[in-house]
Structures are given as structure tokens and as C-alpha cells.
N, C-alpha and C positions, 0 to 999 in steps of 0.2 A: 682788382679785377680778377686776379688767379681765385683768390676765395671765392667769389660771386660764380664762379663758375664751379667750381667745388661743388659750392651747394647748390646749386642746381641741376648739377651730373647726383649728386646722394637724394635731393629730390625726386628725379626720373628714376634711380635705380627704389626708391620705398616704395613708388608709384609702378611700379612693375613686380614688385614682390607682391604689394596688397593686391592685384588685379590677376596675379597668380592662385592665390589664396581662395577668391573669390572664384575661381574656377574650380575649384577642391571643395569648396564649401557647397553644402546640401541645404535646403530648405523647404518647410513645405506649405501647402495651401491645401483648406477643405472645402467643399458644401453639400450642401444636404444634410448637413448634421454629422456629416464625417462617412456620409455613404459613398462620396467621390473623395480622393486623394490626390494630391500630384506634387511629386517633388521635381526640384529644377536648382541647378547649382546658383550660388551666388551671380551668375553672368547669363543668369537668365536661359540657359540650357536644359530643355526637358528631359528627365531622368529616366521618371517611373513615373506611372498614374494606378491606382488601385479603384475597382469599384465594387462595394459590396452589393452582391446577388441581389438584396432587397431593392437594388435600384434601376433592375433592369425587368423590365416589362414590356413584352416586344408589343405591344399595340400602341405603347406612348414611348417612341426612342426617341422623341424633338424633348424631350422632360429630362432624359437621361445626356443626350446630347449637351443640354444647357447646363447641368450638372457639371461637365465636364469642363466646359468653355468656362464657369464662374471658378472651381480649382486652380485650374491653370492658370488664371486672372490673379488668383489670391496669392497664388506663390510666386507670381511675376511681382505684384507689389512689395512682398517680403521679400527676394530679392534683390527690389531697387532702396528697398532701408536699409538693404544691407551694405549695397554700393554708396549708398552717402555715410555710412558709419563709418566701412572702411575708408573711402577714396575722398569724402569731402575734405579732410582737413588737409590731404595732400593738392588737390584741388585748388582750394583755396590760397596754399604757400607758392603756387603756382604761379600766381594772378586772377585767380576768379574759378578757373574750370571752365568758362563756357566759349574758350577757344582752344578745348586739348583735345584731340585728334580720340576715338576711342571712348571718350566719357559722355555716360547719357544727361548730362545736366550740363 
């Protein structure tokens, strides 16, 4: 019983380190061909968004707008690869993931 508990306190503490990690960690998403940018840490926090001049044209900002919303989309999905790279196999040692408090799967 003492081991089982063991590994499941060293469990919770790699599962707190990798979700640390991923708060540290940057990532990024484009579109437009790389005329929007936006990076966002691993935990899905927005950092920075860049948009280059050629993408804004104030007579079409719903274009540039959209621009922005599909970046942000991109780097939210890259990410959430990142969160099941790091955190699925802790996850998983877990009992599954989809009853741990904190984790989007």
C-alpha cells in the first residue's frame, strides 16, 4: 500500500512539473501565409500576435480580423499537441485523464 501511494504522490509531482513546463513553453500559429502570427504558451495563454502591414487594409478589417481568430486557433491547436505530448502519458498512469481536475482531455 505505502508503494502504491509512492507512486502516485511521484506521479502528481511529474504531473505538476510537466504542467509547469508547459506554462514556460511558447508556441506558435499562422495565417495568411504568415501575415498574422500568434504565439501562446503551452497552456494555451496568449503571448504575442504580430501582423504584417500587408494585412491590414482598413476598408476590409472583418479579413484581417479573421486573420487573427484562424492564428490564434492554430497556435491554441499546437498547444493542445503539446499538452497530450507532454501530460498524456502522465494521464494515462493516472487512470485514463478524463477524471483529473486541470486537464483538457
Amino acid at each position: 500500500m505505502q508503494q502504491l501511494l509512492q507512486q502516485a504522490q511521484k506521479m502528481q509531482q511529474d504531473l505538476a512539473a510537466a504542467q509547469e513546463e508547459l506554462a514556460r513553453t511558447e508556441v506558435d500559429g499562422q495565417s495568411g501565409g504568415g501575415l498574422v502570427k500568434a504565439t501562446v504558451t503551452g497552456s494555451g495563454e496568449l503571448r504575442a500576435l504580430v501582423i504584417d502591414p500587408k494585412a491590414v487594409d482598413p476598408e476590409d478589417t472583418e479579413t484581417l480580423a479573421d486573420l487573427v481568430v484562424a492564428a490564434v486557433q492554430a497556435a491554441n491547436e499546437n498547444a493542445q499537441a503539446l499538452q497530450q505530448q507532454k501530460l498524456g502519458p502522465l494521464a494515462q498512469g493516472l487512470g485514463g485523464g478524463s477524471g483529473i481536475p486541470g486537464l483538457p482531455f
